[in-house]
ZAMARGU-4260 file (C-alpha; in steps of 0.2 Angstrom, whole numbers, plus 5000, padded with zeros to 4 digits):
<rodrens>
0) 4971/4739/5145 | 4980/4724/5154 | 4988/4713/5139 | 4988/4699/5149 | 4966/4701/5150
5) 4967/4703/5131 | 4965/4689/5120 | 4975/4687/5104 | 4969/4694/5086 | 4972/4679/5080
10) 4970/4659/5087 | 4972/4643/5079 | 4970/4629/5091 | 4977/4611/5085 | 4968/4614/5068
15) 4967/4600/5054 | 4958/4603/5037 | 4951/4590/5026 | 4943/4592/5009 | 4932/4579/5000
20) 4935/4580/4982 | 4921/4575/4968 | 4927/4556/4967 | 4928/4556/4982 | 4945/4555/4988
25) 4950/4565/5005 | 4964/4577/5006 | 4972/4582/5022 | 4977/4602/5015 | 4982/4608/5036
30) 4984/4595/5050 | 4987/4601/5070 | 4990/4615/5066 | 4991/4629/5080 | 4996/4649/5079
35) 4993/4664/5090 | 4995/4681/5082 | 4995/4695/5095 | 4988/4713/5094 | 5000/4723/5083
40) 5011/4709/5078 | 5017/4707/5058 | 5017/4688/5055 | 5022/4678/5039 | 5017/4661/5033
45) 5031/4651/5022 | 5032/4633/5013 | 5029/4623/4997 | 5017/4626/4986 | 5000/4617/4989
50) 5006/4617/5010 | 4989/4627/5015 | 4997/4642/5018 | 4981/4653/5011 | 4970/4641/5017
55) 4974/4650/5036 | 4969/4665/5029 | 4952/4658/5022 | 4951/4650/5040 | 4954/4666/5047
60) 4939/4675/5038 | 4925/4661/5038 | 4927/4655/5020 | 4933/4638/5027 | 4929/4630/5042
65) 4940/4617/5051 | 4936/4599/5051 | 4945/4597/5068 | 4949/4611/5081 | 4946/4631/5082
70) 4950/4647/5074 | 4945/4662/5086 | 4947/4683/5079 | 4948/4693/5093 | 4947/4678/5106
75) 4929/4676/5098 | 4925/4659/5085 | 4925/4662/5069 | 4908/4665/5062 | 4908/4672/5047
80) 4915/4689/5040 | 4922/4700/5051 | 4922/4719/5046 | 4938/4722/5055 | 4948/4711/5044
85) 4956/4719/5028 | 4962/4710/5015 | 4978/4710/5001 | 4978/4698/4987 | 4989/4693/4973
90) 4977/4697/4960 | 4972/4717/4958 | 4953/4720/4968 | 4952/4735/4960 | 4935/4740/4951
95) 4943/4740/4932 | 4927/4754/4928 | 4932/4764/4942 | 4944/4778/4944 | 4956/4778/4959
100) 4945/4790/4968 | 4932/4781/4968 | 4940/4765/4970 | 4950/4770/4984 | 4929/4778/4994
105) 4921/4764/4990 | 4925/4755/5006 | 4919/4770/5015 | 4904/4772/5006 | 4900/4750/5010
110) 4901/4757/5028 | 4889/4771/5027 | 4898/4788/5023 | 4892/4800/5012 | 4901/4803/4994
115) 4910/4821/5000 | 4916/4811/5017 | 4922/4796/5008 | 4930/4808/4994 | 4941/4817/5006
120) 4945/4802/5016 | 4951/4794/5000 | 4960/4809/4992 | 4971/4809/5010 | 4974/4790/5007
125) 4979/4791/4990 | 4990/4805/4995 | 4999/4793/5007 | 5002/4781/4995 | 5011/4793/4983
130) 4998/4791/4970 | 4991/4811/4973 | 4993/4816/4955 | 4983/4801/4949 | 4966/4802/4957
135) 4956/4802/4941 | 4965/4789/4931 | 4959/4770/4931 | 4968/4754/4934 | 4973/4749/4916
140) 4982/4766/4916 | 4991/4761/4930 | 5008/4751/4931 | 5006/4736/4944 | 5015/4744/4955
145) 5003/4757/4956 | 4986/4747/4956 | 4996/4737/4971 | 4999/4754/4979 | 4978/4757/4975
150) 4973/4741/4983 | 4984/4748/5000 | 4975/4763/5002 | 4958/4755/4997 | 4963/4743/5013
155) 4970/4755/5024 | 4954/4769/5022 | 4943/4755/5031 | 4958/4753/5047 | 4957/4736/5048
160) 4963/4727/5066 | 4969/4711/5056 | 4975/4712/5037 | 4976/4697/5027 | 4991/4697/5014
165) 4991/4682/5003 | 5006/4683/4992 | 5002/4701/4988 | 5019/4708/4979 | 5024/4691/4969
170) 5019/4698/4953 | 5028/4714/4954 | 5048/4715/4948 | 5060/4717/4962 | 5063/4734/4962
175) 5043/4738/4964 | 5041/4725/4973 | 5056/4732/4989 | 5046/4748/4986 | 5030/4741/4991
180) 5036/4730/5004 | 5042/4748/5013 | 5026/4757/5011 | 5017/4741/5020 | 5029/4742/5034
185) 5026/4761/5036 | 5008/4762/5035 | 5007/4744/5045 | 5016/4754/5058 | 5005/4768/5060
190) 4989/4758/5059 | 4994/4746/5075 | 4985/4733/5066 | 4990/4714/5067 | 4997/4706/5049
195) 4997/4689/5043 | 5007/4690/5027 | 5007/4673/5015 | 5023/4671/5005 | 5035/4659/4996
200) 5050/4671/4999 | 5059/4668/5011 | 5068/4684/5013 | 5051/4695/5010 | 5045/4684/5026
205) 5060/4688/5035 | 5063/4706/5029 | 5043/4709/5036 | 5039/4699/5051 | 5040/4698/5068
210) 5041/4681/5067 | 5039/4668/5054 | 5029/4651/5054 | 5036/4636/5042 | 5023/4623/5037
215) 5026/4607/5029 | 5023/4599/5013 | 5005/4595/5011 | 4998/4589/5024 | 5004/4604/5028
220) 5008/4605/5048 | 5020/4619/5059 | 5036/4612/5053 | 5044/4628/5065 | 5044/4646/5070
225) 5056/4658/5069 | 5058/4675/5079 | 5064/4687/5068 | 5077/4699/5081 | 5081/4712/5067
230) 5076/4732/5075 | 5061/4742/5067 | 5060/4751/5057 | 5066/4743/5043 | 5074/4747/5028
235) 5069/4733/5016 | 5085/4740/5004 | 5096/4737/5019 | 5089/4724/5031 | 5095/4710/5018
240) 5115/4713/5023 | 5111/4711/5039 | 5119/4695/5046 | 5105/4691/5058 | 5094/4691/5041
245) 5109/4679/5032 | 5108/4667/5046 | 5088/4666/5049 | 5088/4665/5028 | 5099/4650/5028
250) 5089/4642/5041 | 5073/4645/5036 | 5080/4637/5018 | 5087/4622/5027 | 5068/4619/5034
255) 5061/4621/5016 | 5074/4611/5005 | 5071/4597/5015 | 5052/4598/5013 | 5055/4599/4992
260) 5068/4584/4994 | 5054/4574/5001 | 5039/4579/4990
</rodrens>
């Protein structure tokens, strides 16, 4: 397939985003905003709190619709839900009466697979996310890390060509959360899907991505965009020490100190 003939997974053309609260009052939560996101590419989102960061992610699957400009999946308008976008939330999605098994085959089943299909699709998922012995268990026997490693396969089994990550690992403690951050990278490596990864760390965003967008403080616009130059894979354990990482870190922070000196 020529690359150049193939349109992005992901477009943002000159975007703005206005709500209309109860009283009233209009809030600007994203203004001219613009981002590509190319097949396979990992991509994170950093900035302040109430910037719009997660709003591009409920752009990007329909939930909101811009007041100005365009969001395109697959070089199509967005529409509505698209069934080749996964997603990863902060929050668990996991069904709290289900046991992984089950949880981990619903997706299949949604898409039409019969229970013995979907049983053995998800018992070669839960085996990838190193949860092989806990099959039967449900989520409140699980450790965080483990419901987090649940919610991966439950993604993954569906092989989405986009995944949605909205500050997915921010609850977890830092040992778990390194951990997790690996077994994304490995399993977004063999999957050749696209990623657009919401964070407030800095060094998770540059530890991930192939490259990182800065917005501003709410209104939130494209403050920059940094390539992140560091080889794949990566080690998250390791890639830290690197001074590429040091540099691109202190950067990044200069970018986002000045937007918390001004707000």
């Amino acid at each position: 397939m020529n690359s150049s003939l193939t349109p992005p997974a992901i477009e943002f053309d000159d975007v703005s985003l206005r709500f209309i609260s109860q009283d009233g009052q209009a809030t600007v939560a994203l203004r001219n905003f613009s981002m590509t996101v190319a097949r396979g590419e990992f991509v994170a989102i950093c900035g302040p709190t109430g910037c719009g960061k997660s709003t591009t992610l409920n752009m990007t699957t329909g939930l909101l619709k811009p007041t100005v400009g365009q969001v395109k999946v697959m070089g199509q308008p967005v529409t509505g839900i698209d069934p080749r976008i996964g997603f990863v939330f902060q929050a668990d999605a996991v069904f709290p009466w289900r046991n992984v098994l089950d949880n981990v085959a619903a997706g299949p089943m949604f898409r039409g697979k019969s229970k013995a299909e979907a049983h053995e699709l998800a018992r070669g998922w839960i085996e990838r996310v190193g949860l092989g012995k806990f099959g039967q268990h449900y989520p409140h026997q699980l450790s965080g890390g483990m419901r987090k490693r649940v919610a991966l396969a439950q993604t993954f089994i569906n092989k989405p060509e986009i995944l949605l990550m909205d500050e997915p690992f921010s609850a977890l403690d830092m040992q778990t959360r390194t951990l997790m951050q690996d077994e994304l990278l490995k399993l977004w490596t063999e999957s050749g899907g696209s990623v657009v990864f919401v964070t407030h760390d800095i060094e998770e965003a540059i530890a991930l991505a192939d490259r990182v967008f800065v917005l501003s403080a709410r209104p939130g616009r494209l403050k920059a965009v940094y390539k992140v130059d560091l080889p794949r894979p990566r080690v998250m354990s390791q890639v830290r020490y690197e001074p590429g990482f040091i540099e691109l870190s202190k950067q990044i922070w200069n970018d986002l100190r000045d937007e918390a000196v001004l707000h």
